[in-house]
C-alpha positions in Angstrom: -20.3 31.2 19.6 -21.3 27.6 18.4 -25.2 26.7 18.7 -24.5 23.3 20.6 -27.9 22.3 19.3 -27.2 23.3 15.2 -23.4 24.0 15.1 -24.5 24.8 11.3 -27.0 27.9 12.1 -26.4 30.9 11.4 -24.2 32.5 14.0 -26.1 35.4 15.7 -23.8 39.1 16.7 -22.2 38.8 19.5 -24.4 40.0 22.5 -22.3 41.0 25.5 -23.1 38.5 28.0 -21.8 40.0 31.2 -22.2 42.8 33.6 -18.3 44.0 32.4 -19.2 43.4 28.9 -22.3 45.3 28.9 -20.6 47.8 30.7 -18.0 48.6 28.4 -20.3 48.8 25.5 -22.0 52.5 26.8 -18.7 53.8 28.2 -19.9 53.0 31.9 -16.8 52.1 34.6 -17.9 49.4 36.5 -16.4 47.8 39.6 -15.6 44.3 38.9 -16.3 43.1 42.9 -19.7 43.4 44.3 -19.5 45.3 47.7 -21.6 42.6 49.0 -19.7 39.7 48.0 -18.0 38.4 51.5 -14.6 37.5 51.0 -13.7 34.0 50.6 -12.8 32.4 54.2 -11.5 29.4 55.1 -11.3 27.4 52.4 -8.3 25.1 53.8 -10.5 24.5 57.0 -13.7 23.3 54.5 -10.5 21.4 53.0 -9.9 19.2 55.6 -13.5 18.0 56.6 -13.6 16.5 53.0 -12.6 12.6 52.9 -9.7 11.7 51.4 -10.3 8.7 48.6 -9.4 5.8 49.4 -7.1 3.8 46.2 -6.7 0.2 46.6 -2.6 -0.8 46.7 -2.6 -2.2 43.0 -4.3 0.6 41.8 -1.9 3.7 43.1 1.2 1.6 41.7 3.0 3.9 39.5 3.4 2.6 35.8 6.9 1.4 34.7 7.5 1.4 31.0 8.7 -2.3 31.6 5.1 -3.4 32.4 4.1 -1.9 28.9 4.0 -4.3 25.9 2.3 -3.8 21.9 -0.1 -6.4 23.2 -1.4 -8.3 26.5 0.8 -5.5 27.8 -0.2 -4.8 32.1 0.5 -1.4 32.2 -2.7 1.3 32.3 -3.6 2.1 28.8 -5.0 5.4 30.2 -1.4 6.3 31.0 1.0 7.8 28.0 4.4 8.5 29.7 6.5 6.7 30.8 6.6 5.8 26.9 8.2 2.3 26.1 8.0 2.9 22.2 9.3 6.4 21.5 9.4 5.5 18.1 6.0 5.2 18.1 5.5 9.2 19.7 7.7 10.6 17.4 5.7 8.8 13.9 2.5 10.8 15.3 5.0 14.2 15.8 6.2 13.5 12.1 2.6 13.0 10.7 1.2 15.9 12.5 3.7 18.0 10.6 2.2 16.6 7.6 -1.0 17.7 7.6 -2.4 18.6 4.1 -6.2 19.1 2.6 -7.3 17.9 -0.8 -8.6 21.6 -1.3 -5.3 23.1 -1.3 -4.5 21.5 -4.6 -5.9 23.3 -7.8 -7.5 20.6 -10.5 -8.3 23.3 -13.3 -6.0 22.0 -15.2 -6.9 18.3 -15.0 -10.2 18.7 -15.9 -9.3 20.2 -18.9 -7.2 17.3 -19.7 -9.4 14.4 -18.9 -12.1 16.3 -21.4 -9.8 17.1 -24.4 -5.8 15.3 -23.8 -6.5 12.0 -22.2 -6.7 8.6 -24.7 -9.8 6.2 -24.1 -7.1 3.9 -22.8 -5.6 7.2 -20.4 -9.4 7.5 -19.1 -9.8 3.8 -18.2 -6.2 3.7 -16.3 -7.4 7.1 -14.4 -10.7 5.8 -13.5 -10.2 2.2 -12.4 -7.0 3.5 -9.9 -9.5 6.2 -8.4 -12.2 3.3 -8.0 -9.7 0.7 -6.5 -7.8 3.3 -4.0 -11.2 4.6 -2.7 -12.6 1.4 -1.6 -9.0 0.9 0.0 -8.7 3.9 1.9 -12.3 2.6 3.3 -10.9 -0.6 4.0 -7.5 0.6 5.2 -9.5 2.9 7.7 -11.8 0.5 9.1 -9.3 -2.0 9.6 -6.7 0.2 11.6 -9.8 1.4 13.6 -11.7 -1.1 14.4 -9.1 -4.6 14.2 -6.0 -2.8 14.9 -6.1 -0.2 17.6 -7.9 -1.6 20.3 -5.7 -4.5 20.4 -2.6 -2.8 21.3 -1.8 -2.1 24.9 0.1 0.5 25.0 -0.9 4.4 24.1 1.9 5.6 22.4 0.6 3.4 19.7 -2.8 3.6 19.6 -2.1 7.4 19.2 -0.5 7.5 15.8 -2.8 4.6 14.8 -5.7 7.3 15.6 -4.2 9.9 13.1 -4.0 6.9 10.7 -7.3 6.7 10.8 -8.1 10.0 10.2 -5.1 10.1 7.2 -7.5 7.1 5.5 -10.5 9.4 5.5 -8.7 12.0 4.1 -7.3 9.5 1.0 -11.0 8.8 0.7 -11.7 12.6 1.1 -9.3 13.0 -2.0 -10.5 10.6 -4.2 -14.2 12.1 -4.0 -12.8 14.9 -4.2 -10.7 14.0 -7.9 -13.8 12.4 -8.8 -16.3 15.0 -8.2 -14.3 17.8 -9.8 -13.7 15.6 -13.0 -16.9 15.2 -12.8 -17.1 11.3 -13.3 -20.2 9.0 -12.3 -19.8 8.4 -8.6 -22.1 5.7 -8.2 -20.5 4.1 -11.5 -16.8 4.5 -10.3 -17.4 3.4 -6.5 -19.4 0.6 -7.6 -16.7 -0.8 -10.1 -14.9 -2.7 -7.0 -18.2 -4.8 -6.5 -18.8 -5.6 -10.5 -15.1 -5.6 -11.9 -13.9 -9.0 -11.1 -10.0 -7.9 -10.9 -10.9 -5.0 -8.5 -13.4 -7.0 -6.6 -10.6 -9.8 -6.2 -8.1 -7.6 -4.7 -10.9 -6.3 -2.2 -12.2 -10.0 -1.4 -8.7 -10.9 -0.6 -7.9 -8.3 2.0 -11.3 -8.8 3.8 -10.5 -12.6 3.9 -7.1 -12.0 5.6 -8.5 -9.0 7.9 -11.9 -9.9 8.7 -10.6 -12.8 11.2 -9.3 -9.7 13.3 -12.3 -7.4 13.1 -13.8 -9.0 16.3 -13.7 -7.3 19.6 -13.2 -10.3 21.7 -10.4 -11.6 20.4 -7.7 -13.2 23.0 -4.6 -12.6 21.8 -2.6 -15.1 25.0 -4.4 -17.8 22.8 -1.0 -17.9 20.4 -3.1 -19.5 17.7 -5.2 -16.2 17.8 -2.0 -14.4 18.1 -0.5 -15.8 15.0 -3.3 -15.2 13.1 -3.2 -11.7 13.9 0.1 -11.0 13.6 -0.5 -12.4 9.6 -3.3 -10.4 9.1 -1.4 -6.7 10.3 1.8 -8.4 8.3 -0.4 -9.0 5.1 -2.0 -5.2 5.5 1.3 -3.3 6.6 3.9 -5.1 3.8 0.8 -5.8 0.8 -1.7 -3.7 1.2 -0.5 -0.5 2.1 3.2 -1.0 1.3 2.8 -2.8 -2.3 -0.9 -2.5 -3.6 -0.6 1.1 -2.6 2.7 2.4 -3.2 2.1 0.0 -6.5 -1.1 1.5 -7.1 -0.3 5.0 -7.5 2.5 4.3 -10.2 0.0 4.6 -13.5 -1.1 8.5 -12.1 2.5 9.2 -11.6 3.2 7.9 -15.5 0.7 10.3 -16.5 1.7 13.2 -14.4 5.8 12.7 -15.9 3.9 13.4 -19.6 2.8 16.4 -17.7 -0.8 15.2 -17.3 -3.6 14.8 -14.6 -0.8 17.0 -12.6 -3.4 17.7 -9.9 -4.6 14.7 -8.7 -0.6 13.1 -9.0 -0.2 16.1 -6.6 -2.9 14.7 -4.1 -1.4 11.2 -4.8 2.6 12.0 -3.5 0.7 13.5 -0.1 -1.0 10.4 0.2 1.8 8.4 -0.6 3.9 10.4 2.0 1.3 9.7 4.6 1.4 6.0 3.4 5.2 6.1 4.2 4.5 6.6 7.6 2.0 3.9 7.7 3.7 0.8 5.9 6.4 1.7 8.0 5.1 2.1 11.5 2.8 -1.6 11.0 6.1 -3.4 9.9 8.0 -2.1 12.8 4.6 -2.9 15.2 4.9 -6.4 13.4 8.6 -7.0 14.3 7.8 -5.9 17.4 5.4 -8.2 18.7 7.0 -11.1 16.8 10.1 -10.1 19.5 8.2 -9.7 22.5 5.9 -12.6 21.7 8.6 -15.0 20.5 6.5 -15.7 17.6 7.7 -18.0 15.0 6.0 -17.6 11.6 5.7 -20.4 9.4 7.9 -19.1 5.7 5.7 -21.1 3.6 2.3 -19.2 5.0 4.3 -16.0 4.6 5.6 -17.3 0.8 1.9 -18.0 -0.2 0.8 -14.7 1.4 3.4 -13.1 -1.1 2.6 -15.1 -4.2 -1.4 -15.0 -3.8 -0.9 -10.9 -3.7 1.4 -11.4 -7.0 -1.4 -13.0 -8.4 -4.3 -10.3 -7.7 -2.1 -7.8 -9.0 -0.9 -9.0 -12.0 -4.9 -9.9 -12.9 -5.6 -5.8 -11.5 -2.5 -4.5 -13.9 -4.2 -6.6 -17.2 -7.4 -5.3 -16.6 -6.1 -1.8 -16.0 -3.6 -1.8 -18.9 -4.8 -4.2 -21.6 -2.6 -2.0 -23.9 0.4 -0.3 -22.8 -0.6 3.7 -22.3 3.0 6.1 -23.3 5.3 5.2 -20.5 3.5 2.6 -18.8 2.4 -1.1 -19.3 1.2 -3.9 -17.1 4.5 -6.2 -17.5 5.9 -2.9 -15.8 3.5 -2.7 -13.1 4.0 -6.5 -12.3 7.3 -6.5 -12.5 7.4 -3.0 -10.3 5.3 -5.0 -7.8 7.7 -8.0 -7.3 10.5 -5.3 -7.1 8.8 -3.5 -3.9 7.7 -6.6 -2.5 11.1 -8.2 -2.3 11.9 -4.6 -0.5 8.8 -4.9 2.4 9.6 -8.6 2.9 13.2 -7.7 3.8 12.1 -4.9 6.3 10.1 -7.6 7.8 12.8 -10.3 7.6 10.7 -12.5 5.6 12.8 -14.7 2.8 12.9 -13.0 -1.0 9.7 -13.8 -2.3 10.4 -12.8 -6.1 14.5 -13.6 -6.5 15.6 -11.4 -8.9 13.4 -9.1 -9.3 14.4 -5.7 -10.8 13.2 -1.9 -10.5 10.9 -1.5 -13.2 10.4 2.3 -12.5 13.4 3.9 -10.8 11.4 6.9 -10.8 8.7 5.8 -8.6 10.6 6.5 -5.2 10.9 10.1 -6.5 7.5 11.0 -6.0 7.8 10.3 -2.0 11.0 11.9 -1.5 10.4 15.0 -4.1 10.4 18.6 -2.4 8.8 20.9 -4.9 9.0 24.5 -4.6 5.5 26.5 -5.0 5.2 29.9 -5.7 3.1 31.8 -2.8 1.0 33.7 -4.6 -0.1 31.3 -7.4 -1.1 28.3 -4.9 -1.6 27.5 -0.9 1.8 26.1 0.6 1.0 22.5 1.5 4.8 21.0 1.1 5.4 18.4 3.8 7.6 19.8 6.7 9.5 16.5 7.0 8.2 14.8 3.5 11.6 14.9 1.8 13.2 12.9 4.2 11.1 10.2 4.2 11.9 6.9 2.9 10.2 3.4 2.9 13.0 1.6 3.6 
């Protein structure tokens, strides 16, 4: 039984707590009715000399799933069903079957790699990702928490966005976790995104488009409001999460097909299959409000949004490759980048930002869609139920 005032104590033995309890402990029959206990009489009568409440007409209307909207919707938010966006039930179904720990993944054999296999060049690459996608996750979680959910209006959303939340903590769970058993300098690696200009730059640009949404008392019938927000969970749903992440991952996976670091690539495909889920669900959230709204986004903000992301990353992949490691360079994470982006800009109906672009790493969609088959009694089954079938498009 939980100490409600140190749920960490140490938990006493159980003490039987009741007359039937103690009873049964020294053999003794017992009669679960006291002979004095009167019987229970009339309870209906007591019932009825209890006022009814009284509910005012607008409150006792019953919610129709017409009245619901993603925002400035008038239905109760209290009230889940009747659902309006099924779609939006059945992402938080999916990601519930998708539940994973970063402890159920065994990093023996990466430690001995980073020590004695990995390059100077192999260590800065592994490093620099783990700082970046940390600070991220962070970000990613905050944002969905504290600018995103409470805006929309109707539950079925803000019930998947809830596990999303909890999905960024675990990234960032995962990342401590890869960092601590490599045993790197945390305070050195989380403080690279404030002192390395082409992490800090990525992160600077993501609070400059998100920040504008973090307030509470935003009023989202002002359509200049609106607009803004509806750029800001565009930019963080096609960019950040489904480019700069899915984009951000590549260089572990590079290592990983060398058979390297095979742990923490491990930790990376289960984040990248939550992040399926994610990119997918704000893009669709996006369109959806863009629909109901009858919003009408200006292409040249949307084309800038596009090319000022090209431009972090292609300072981010110099930085991080300023020599090509074995199977991996920074023209192929640019060019890998303007190859998804094209992708995420066509799922949100946006004009090709990067014409011609071509798939640098036809590998890459691999590691999201990949069923492995583990062997029961060498590791803890953590496959995905439904991770196979995933797709970002």
């Amino acid at each position: 039984m939980l100490n409600w005032d140190d749920p960490f104590a140490p938990q006493p033995a159980k003490i039987a707590e009741t007359k039937m309890e103690a009873a049964v402990a020294i053999n003794e029959p017992v009669n679960p009715i006291s002979q004095d206990t009167p019987p229970v009489q009339g309870i209906e009568a007591r019932k009825s000399d209890i006022p009814r409440p009284e509910i005012s007409p607008v409150a006792a209307k019953p919610v129709n799933a017409e009245d619901k909207r993603v925002v400035n919707g008038l239905a109760d938010i209290n009230q889940l069903a009747p659902f309006k966006y099924p779609w939006a039930w059945e992402y938080f179904l999916n990601a519930n079957k998708n539940h994973w720990t970063p402890l159920d993944v065994n990093m023996t054999q990466d430690v001995h790699d980073f020590q004695h296999k990995l390059t100077l060049e192999e260590r800065h690459v592994y490093e620099n990702v783990l700082s970046y996608l940390t600070t991220s996750d962070i970000l990613a979680m905050r944002n969905i928490g504290l600018a995103v959910m409470e805006k929309m209006t109707a539950p079925e959303l803000q019930i998947y966005q809830a596990r999303q939340v909890y999905e960024e903590a675990m990234h960032t769970w995962t990342y401590q976790h890869c960092i601590e058993t490599i045993g790197l300098d945390q305070g050195e690696i989380y403080n690279r995104y404030r002192v390395v200009p082409e992490i800090n730059h990525k992160i600077q640009l993501c609070n400059q488009r998100l920040d504008s949404v973090l307030r509470a008392d935003i009023d989202l019938t002002d359509r200049d409001e609106l607009e803004n927000f509806v750029m800001a969970y565009t930019f963080f749903a096609g960019v950040f999460e489904g480019t700069w992440f899915y984009n951000g991952f590549s260089p572990i996976f590079a290592l990983q097909r060398r058979g390297l670091m095979k742990g923490t690539a491990e930790q990376l495909q289960y984040i990248m299959r939550d992040e399926v889920l994610h990119a997918s669900f704000g893009i669709r959230v996006c369109k959806q409000i863009i629909l109901e709204e009858n919003l009408k986004l200006d292409p040249r903000v949307i084309q800038h949004m596009w090319e000022e992301a090209e431009a972090a990353e292609t300072q981010y992949a110099h930085f991080l490759l300023p020599e090509p490691i074995l199977g991996y360079s920074a023209s192929d994470h640019i060019a890998q980048f303007r190859f998804i982006a094209n992708r995420r800009a066509q799922k949100l109906d946006h004009a090709t930002p990067f014409p011609g672009a071509e798939n640098a790493l036809p590998w890459l969609d691999e590691q999201a869609n990949l069923k492995k088959e583990k062997n029961f009694f060498e590791t803890r089954v953590t496959e995905y139920q439904t991770g196979g079938a995933l797709n970002w498009d």
